[in-house]
C-alpha positions in Angstrom: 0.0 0.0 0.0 1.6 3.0 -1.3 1.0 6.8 1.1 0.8 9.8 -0.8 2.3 12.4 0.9 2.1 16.4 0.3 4.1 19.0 -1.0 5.7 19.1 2.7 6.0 15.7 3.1 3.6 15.1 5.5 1.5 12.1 4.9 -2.0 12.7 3.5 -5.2 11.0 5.3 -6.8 8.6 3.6 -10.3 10.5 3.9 -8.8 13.7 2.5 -11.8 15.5 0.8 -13.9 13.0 1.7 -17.3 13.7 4.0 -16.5 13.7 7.8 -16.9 11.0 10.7 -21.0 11.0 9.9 -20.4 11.4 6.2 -23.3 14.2 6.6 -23.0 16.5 3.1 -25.9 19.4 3.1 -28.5 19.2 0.9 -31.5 21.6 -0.5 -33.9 19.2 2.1 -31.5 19.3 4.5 -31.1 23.4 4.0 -34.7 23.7 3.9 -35.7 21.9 6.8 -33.1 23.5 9.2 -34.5 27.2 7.8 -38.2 26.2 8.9 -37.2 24.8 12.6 -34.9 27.9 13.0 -37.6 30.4 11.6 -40.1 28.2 14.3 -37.8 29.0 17.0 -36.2 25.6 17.4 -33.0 25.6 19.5 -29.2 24.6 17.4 -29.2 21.7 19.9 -32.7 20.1 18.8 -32.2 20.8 14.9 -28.8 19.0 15.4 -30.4 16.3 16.9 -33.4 15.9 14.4 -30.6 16.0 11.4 -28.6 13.1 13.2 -25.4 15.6 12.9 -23.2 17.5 15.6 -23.7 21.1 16.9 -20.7 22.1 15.6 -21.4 20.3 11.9 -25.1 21.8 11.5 -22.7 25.4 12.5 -20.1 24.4 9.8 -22.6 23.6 7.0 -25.2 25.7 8.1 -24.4 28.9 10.1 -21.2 29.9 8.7 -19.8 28.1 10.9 -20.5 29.9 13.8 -19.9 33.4 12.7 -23.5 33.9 11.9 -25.6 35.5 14.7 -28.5 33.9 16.0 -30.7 36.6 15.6 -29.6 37.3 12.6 -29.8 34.0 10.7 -33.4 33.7 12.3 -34.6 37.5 11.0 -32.7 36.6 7.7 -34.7 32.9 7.5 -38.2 34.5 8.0 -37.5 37.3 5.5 -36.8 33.8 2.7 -39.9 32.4 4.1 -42.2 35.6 3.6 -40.9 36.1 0.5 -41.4 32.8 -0.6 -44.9 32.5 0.2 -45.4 36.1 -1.4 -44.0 35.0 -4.7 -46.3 31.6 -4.0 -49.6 33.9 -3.5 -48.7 36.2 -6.6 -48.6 33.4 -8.7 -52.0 31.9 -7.5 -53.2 36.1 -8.3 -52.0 35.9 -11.2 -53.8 32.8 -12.3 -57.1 34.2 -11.0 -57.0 33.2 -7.4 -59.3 35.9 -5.9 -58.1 35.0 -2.3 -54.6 35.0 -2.9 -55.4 38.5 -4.2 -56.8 39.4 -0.7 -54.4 37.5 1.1 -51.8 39.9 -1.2 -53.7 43.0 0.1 -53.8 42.2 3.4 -50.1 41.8 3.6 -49.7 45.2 2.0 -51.7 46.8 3.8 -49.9 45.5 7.1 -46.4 46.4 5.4 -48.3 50.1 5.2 -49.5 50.3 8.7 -45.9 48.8 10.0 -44.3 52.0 7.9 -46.8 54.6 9.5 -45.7 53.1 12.7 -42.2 53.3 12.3 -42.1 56.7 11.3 -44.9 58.1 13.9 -42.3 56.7 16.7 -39.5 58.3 14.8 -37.3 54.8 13.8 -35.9 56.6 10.4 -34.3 59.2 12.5 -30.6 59.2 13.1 -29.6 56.8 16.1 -27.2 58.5 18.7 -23.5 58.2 18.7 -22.5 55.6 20.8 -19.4 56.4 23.6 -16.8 55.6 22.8 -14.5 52.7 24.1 -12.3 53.0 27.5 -8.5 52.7 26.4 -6.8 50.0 27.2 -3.6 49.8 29.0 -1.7 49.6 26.5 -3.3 52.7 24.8 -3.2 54.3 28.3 0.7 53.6 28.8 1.4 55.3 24.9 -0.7 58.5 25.8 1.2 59.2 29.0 4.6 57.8 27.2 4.1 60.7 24.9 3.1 63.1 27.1 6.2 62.7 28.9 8.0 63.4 25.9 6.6 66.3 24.8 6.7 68.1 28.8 10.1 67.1 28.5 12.9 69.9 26.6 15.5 66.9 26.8 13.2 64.5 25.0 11.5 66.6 23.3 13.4 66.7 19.6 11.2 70.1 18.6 11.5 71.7 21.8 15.8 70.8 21.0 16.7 74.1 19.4 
């Protein structure tokens, strides 16, 4: 049995490129069914566990491998979801469905009230300057550094002449 071995000459697993311990790859049922427990509110731990996979694979395949936000990958999932069932319901309209047309309105008209909401309360307008963040010590140590330096005639190379 011959080992391949890399450009460093290390040796080169034999499941290089391969899938991993639970051979999971992700799929489009796969991608779709994690979206609609994570838009439901379902936990990481229990969509892991209904896939069959690990926490950390339903991250890597799934959640950018842990550098998506929660909250963000939920909002982001119901925003796919609304817009699918919109484009679903406009289809329907356009093929004569009379309550897909109202269901269309209705949605509308809720998008229209939300706005009016939002800008009654004032949401557009601009958000205030957050304050900004304590130095640290190492910041701290430079500041005083040069202030030292610049009191100073000796060290001081513009204060030299």
């Amino acid at each position: 049995m011959a080992r391949d071995f890399d450009l460093l000459g290390d040796p080169i697993p034999a499941n290089h490129g391969k899938p991993g311990a639970n051979g999971h790859t992700p799929n489009a049922k796969s991608l779709n069914k994690v979206r609609m427990l994570h838009v439901a509110g379902v936990p990481k731990k229990e969509i892991a566990e209904e896939l069959g996979i690990s926490q950390p694979t339903l991250n890597k395949h799934y959640f950018q491998n842990g550098r998506l936000n929660l909250k963000d990958a939920r909002a982001a999932a119901r925003k796919q979801a609304r817009a699918k069932i919109l484009l679903r319901l406009d289809e329907a309209a356009d093929a004569g469905n009379v309550s897909a047309m109202k269901a269309i309105k209705a949605i509308l008209d809720e998008e229209d009230m939300a706005e009016l909401a939002r800008q009654a309360v004032g949401d557009d307008a601009p958000k205030r300057k957050e304050a900004p963040l304590p130095k640290g010590k190492k910041e701290q140590l430079t500041a005083e550094a040069a202030a030292v330096i610049e009191d100073d005639d000796l060290l001081n190379p513009e204060r030299f002449h």
